[in-house]
C-alpha positions in Angstrom: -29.9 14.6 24.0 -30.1 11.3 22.2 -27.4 8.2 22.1 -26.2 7.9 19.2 -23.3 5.7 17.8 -20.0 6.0 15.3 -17.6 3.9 13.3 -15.2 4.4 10.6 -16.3 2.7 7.4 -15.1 2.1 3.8 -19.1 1.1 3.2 -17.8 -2.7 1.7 -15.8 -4.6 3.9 -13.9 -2.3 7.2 -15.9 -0.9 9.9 -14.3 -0.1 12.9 -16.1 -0.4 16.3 -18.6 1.6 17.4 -18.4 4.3 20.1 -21.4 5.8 21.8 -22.2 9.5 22.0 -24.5 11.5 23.3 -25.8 14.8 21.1 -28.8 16.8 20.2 -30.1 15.9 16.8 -29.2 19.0 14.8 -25.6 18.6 16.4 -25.1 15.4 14.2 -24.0 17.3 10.6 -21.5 19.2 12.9 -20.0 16.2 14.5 -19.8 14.0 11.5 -17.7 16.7 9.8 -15.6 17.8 12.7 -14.9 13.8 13.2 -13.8 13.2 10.0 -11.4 16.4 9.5 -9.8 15.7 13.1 -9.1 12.0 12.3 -7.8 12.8 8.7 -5.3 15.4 10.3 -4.5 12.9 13.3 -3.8 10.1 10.6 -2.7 11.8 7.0 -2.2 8.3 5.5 -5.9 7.8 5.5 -6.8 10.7 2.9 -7.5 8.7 -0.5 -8.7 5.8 0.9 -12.5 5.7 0.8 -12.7 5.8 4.1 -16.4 7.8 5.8 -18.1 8.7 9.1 -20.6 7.3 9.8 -23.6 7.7 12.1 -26.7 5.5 13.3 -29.7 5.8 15.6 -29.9 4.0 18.4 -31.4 1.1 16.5 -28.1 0.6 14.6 -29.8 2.2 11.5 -27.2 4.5 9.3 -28.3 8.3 9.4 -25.3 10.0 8.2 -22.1 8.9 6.5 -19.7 11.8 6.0 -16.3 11.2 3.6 -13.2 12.2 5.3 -11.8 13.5 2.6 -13.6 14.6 -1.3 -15.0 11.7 -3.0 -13.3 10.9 -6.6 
């Protein structure tokens, strides 16, 4: 397992702070996804807003960022 970190990002100017977590790498497409549709359902009001997952190494460097909803 290796620590990884997530926020919630609009890419520009919001980024919420990090929380640490602790997964395999091949786990990480699974987790982005599942993050983002449990968050969207937990908080409707966010779909439409621009609003992605994202994921970085332990270095702070981006690996992932997953939309919570479809891009337009």
């Amino acid at each position: 397992m290796q620590r990884f970190s997530y926020n919630f990002t609009d890419l520009t100017t919001f980024e919420s702070s990090p929380k640490e977590i602790w997964l395999n790498e091949q786990d990480l497409p699974n987790f982005g996804k599942r993050t983002a549709r449990e968050m969207l359902a937990a908080v409707p009001d966010l779909e439409h807003k621009g609003l992605c997952v994202g994921i970085y190494d332990q270095a702070g460097e981006p690996i992932s960022y997953v939309p919570l909803d479809t891009l337009h």
